[in-house]
matplotlib code that plots the C-alpha trace (Angstrom):
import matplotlib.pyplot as plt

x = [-19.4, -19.4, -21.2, -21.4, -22.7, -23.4, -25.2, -24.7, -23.3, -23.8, -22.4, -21.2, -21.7, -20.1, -18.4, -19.8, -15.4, -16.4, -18.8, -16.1, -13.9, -17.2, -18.2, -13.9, -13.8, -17.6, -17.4, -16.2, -15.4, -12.6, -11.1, -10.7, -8.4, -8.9, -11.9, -12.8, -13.5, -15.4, -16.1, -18.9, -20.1, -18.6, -21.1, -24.2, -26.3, -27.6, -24.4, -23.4, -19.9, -17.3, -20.0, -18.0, -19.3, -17.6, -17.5, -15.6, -15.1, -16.2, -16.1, -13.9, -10.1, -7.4, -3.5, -1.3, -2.2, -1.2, -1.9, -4.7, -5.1, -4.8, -7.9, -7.4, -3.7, -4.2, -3.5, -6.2, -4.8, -6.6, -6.8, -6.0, -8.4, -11.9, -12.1, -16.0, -18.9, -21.2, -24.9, -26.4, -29.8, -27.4, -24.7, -27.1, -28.4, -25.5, -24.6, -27.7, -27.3, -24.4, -25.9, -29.1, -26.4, -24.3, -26.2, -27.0, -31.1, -31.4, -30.9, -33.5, -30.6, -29.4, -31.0, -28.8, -28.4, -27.0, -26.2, -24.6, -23.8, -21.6, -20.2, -19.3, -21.2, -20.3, -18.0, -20.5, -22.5, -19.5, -18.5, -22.5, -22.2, -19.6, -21.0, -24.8, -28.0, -28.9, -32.5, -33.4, -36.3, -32.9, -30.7, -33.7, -34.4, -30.8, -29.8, -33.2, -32.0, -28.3, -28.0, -29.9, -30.4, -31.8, -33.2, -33.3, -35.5, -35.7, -33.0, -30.9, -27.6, -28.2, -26.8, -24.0, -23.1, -24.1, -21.6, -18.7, -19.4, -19.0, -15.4, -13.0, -10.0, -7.6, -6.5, -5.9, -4.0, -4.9, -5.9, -5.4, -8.0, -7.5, -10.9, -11.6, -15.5, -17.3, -14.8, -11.6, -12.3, -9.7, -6.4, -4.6, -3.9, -0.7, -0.3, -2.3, -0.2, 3.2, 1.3, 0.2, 3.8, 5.3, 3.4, 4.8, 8.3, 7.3, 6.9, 4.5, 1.9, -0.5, -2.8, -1.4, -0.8, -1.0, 2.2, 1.4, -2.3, -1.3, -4.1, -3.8, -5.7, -4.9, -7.5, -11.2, -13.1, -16.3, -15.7, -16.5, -14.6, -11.7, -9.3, -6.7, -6.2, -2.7, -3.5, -0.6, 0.1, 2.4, 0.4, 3.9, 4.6, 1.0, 1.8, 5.2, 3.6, 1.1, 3.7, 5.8, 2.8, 2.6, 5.5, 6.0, 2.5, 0.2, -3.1, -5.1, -6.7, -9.2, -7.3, -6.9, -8.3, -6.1, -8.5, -8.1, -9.4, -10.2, -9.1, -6.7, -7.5, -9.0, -11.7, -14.6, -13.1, -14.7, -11.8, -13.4, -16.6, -19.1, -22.0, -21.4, -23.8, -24.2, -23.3, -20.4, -16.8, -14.3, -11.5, -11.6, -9.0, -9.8, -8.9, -9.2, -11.8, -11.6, -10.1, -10.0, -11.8, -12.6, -15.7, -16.8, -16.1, -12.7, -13.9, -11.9, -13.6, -12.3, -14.3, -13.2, -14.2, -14.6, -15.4, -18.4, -19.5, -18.8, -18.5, -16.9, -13.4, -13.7, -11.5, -13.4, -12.0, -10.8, -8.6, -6.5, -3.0, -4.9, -6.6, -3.3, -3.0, -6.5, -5.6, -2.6, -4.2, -5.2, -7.1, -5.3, -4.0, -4.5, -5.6, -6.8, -9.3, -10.4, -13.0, -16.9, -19.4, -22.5, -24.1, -22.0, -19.1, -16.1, -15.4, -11.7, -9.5, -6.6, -5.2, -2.9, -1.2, -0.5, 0.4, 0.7, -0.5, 2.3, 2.4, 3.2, 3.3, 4.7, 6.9, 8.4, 11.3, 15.3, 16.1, 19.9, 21.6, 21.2, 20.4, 17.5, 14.2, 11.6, 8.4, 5.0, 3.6, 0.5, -0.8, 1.6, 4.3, 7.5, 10.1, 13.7, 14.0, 17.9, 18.0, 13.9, 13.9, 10.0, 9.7, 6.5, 6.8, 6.7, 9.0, 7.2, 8.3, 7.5, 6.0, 8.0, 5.0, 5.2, 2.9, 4.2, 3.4, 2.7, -0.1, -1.3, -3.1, -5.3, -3.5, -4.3, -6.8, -9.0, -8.4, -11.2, -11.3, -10.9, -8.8, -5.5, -2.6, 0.3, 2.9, 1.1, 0.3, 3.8, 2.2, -0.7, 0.8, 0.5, -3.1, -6.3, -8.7, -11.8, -14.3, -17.7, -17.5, -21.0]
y = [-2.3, -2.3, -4.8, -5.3, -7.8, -7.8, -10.3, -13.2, -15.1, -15.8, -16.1, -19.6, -20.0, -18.9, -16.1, -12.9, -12.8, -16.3, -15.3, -13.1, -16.3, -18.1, -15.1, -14.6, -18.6, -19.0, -15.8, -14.9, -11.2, -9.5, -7.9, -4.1, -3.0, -4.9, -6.3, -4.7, -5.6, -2.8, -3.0, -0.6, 0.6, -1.5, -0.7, -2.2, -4.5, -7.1, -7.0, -11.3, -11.0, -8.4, -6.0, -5.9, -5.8, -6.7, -4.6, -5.6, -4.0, -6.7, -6.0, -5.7, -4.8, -3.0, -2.1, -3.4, -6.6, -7.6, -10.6, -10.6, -14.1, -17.9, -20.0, -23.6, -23.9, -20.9, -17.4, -14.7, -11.1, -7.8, -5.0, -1.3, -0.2, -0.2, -0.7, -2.2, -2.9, -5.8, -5.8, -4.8, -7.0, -10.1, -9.0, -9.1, -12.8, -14.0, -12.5, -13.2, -17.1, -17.3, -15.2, -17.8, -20.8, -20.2, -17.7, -19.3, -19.5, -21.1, -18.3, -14.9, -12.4, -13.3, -11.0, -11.0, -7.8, -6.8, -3.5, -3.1, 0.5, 1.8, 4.6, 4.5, 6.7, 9.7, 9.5, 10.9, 7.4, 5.8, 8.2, 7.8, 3.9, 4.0, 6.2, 5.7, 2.7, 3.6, 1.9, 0.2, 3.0, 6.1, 3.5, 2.7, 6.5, 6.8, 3.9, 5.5, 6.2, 5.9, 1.8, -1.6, -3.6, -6.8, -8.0, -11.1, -11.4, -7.9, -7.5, -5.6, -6.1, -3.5, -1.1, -2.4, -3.2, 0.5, 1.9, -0.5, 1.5, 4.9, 4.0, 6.8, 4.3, 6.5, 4.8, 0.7, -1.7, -5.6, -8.9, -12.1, -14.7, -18.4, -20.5, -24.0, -24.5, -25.7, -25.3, -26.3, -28.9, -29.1, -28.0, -28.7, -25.3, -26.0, -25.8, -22.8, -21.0, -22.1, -21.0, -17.8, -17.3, -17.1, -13.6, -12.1, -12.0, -9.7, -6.0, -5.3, -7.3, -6.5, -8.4, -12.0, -13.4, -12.5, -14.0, -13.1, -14.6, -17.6, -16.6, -17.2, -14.3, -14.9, -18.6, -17.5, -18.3, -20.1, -22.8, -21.5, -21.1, -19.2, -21.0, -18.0, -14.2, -12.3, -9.0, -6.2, -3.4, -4.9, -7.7, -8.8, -9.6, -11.4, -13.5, -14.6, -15.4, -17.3, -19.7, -20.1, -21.6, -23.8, -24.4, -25.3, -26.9, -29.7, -27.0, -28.5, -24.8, -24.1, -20.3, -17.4, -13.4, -10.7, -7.8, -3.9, -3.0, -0.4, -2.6, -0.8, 2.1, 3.8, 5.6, 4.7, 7.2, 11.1, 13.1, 15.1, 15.9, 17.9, 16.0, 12.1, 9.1, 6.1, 4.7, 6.4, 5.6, 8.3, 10.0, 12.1, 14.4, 14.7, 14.8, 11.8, 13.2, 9.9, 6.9, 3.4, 0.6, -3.2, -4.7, -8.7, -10.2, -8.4, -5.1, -2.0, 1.8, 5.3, 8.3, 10.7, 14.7, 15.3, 19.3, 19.6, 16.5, 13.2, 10.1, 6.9, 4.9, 1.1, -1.6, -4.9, -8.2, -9.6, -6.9, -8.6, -7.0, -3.4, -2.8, -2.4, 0.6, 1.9, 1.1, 3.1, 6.8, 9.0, 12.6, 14.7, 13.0, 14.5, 11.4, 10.7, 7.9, 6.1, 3.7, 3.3, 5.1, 4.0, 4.8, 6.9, 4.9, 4.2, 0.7, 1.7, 0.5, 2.7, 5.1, 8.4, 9.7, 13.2, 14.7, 12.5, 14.3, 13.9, 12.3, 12.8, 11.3, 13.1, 11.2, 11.9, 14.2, 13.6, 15.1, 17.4, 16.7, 13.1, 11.9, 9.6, 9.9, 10.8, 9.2, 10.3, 11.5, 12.5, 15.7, 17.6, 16.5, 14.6, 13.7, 12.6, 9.1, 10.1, 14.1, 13.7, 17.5, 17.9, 18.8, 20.2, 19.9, 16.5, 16.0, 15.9, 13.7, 12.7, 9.0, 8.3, 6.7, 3.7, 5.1, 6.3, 9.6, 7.7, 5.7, 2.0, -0.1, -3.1, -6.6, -8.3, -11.1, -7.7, -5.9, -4.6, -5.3, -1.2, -0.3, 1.1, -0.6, 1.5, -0.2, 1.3, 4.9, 6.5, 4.6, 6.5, 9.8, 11.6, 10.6, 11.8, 10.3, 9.6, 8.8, 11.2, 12.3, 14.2]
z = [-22.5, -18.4, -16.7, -13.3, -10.7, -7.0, -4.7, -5.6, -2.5, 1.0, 4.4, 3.6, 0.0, -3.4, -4.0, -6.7, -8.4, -9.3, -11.7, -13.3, -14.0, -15.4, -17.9, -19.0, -19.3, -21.1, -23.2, -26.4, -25.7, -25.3, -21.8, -21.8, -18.9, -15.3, -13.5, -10.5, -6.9, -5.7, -1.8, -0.5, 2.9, 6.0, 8.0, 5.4, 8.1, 5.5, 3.1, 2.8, 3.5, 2.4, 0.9, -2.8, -6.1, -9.1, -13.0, -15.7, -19.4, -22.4, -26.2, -29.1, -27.8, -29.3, -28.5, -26.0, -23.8, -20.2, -18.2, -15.7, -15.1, -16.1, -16.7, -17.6, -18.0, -20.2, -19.4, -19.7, -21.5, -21.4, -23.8, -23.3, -25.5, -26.4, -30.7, -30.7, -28.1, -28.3, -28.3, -25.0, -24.7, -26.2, -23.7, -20.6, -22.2, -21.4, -17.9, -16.8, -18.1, -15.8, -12.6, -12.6, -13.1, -9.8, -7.3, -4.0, -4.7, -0.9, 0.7, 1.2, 1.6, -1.8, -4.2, -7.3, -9.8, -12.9, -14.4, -18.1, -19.2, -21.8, -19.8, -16.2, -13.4, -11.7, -8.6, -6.1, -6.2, -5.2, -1.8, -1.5, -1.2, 1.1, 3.5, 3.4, 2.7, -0.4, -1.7, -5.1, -5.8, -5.4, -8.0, -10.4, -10.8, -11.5, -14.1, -16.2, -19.3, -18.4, -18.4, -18.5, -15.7, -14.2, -10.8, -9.4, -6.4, -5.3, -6.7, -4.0, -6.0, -8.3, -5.8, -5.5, -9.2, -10.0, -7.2, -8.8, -11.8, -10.1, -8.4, -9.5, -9.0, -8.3, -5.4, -5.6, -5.3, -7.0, -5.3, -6.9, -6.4, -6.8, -7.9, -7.5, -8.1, -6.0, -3.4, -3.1, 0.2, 2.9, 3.3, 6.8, 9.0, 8.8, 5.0, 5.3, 7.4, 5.2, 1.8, 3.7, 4.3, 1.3, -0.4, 3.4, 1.9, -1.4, 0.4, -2.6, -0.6, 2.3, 4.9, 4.6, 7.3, 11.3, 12.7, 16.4, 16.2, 13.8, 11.1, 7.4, 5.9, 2.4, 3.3, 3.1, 6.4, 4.3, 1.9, -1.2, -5.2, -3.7, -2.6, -1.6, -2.4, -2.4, -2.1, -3.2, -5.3, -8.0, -10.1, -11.3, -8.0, -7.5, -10.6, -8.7, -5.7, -7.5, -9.6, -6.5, -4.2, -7.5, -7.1, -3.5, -2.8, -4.4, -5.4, -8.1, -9.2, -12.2, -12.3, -11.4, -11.7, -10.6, -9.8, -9.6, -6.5, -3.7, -0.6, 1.8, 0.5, 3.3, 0.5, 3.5, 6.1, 5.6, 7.8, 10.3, 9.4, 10.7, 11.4, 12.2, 10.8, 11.8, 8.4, 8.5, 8.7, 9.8, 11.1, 13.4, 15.7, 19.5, 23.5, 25.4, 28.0, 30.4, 31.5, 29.7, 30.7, 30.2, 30.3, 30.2, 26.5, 26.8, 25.1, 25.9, 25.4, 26.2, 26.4, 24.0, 22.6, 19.3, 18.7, 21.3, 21.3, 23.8, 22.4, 22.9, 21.4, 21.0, 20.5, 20.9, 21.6, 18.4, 18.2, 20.2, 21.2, 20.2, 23.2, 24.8, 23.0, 24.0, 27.5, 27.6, 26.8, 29.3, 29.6, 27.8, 25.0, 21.6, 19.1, 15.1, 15.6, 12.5, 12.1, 11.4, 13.6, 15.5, 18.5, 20.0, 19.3, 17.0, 16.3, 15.8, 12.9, 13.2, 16.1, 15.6, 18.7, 17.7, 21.3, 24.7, 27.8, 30.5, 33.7, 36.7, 40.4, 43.8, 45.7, 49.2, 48.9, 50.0, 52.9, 51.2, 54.5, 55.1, 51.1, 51.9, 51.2, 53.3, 55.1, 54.9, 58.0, 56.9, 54.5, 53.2, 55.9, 55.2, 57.7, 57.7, 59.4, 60.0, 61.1, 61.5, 59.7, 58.4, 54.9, 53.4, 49.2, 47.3, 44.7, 41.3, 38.9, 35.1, 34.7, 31.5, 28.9, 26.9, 24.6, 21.5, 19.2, 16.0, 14.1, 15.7, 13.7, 14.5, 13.8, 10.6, 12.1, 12.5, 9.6, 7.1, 3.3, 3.2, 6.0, 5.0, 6.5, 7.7, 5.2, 2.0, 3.7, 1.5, -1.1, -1.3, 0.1, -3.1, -4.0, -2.8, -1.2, -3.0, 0.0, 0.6, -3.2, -3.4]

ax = plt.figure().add_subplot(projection="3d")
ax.plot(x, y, z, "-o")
ax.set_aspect("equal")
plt.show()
């Protein structure tokens, strides 16, 4: 039986994979397959933090078992297999038990919601939740007679937890997330950075740490039940990483979840589409149509033409080293930008140069008789300073660009739960994309 939960946090409270750990520790169910940390649209204005729902597959299991976590000293096993399902109404007694025991009830953006179905939902919900705002009236209408559900408060999270349950999964890769409930209190920046450290030397992993700009991404910004979270495509490797931080540093942890997942994916950018929304994350292949430029708060933009219409490239201050890219295009240049869309603009995430334009300068020719180059005198008029022979032509010459023709990416300290970074692209070359299902 699939339930699924969404909602549940805020901006500097709790986290919704928490109340995964709560309903493996309190529950007497057994795990079929892997939890799932489902992140929806990016571009969702009143989402509390990542915008991700979770889903998870509870009942009677059957054949083969592999670890997907540790909870008290003891480690947690999933089943392969599905060989009986619990009672719905008793099932959603007891999620709901735990939602109304740890949901952050001070705060109006907070509107818990619970779905539990016995089948999972068609793919096109899922591209729909990453590219659009869908309402509660659109997901009510469509959980009749196909699931039960619950809302508390309005209930927004029913959205999300019914999208979870509409992710195709055929990209992923896993996350494992570290609790300590309430929260874990402090650890030094220094320790962070040395713990973030150690998951960079598995090549299995992703998005741990940014060396340049000294963050320690694995280290959630708010103080809430997770205390870390190595994300990677080998949960082998995960488990490694998680007994050698052990290992190396003093963490008093309750456990850990390791959670299939659509992170670095890149399921939220449609390719070049026809018509752009502002909900939308893309990619889309263009001519830069201007030059770059800086404005106060360090934000860099380009003008650039995408099929008939004008729009604009931006790479915004905590992109950091980035906007040097940015500012190195000129007219001409034949780019992929990726990223969400709004107003005109693409907040960019990830930049292909597919052909530089070239450059040139003219410079003062060399007078053949003398060998040294001439002076300026004035339009179209060079003169010898030896022989003081007048020349009409400039010499043309290629500007060699620093530029390269390849994919840039922005630096980890900017990086979205969804982006895909460069290092797991041959990873996912032979898989498609799953992003704008209809």
């Amino acid at each position: 039986m699939y339930v699924a939960i969404d909602d549940t946090d805020s901006q500097d409270k709790m986290c919704t994979t928490y109340l995964i750990y709560e309903i493996i520790s309190r529950g007497e169910y057994d795990i079929i397959g892997s939890p799932e940390l489902v992140r929806l649209n990016p571009n969702i204005g009143y989402k509390t933090r990542g915008n991700g729902a979770l889903n998870i597959n509870l009942g009677k299991g059957s054949g083969n078992t592999s670890i997907i976590g540790k909870a008290n000293g003891k480690f947690i096993k999933s089943y392969e297999k599905v060989a009986g399902e619990p009672d719905k109404q008793e099932l959603m007694d007891f999620i709901s038990s735990i939602v109304e025991d740890f949901y952050v009830k001070d705060d109006d953006k907070t509107n818990p919601g619970i779905v539990i179905s016995n089948d999972r939902f068609h793919s096109g919900l899922y591209g729909k939740a990453l590219q659009d705002d869908i309402s509660i009236e659109f997901i009510e209408n469509y959980l009749s007679g196909r699931a039960i559900y619950r809302k508390i408060k309005t209930g927004h999270g029913i959205i999300g937890s019914s999208a979870s349950l509409a992710w195709p999964g055929k990209r992923y890769t896993y996350e494992l997330l570290d609790y300590r409930y309430p929260n874990y209190g402090d650890i030094t920046y220094g320790e962070k950075i040395d713990i973030s450290s150690i998951p960079e030397s598995f090549y299995s992993t992703f998005n741990n740490i940014d060396i340049k700009n000294r963050y320690p991404a694995i280290f959630p910004k708010p103080k809430t039940p997770v205390i870390f979270g190595v994300r990677g495509v080998d949960k082998n490797d995960l488990i490694t990483i998680y007994d050698r931080i052990k290992e190396r540093h003093n963490i008093d942890d309750q456990g850990y979840i390791i959670y299939k997942t659509n992170q670095g994916t890149d399921d939220h950018i449609m390719p070049e589409p026809d018509y752009l929304s502002s909900m939308g994350s893309y990619s889309l292949t263009g001519v830069i149509s201007g030059e770059p430029y800086t404005i106060e708060g360090g934000h860099s933009f380009v003008n650039f033409k995408y099929k008939n219409e004008e729009i604009k490239l931006a790479a915004f201050e905590p992109t950091k080293e980035f906007r040097k890219v940015l500012m190195s295009v000129i007219p001409g240049d034949i780019v992929s930008a990726y990223g969400s869309y709004a107003k005109g603009t693409i907040k960019l995430e990830k930049l292909r140069v597919i052909k530089k334009a070239r450059l040139y300068r003219k410079e003062p020719p060399v007078c053949p008789e003398c060998h040294v180059k001439t002076r300026s005198k004035g339009q179209m008029d060079y003169r010898c300073p030896v022989c003081k022979k007048r020349y009409k032509n400039p010499e043309i010459t290629e500007i060699t660009r620093e530029l390269e023709e390849k994919f840039y990416e922005v630096p980890v300290i900017a990086r979205r739960h969804l982006s895909m970074p460069l290092k797991l692209m041959p990873y996912f070359s032979d898989i498609p994309q799953t992003s704008g299902v209809s």
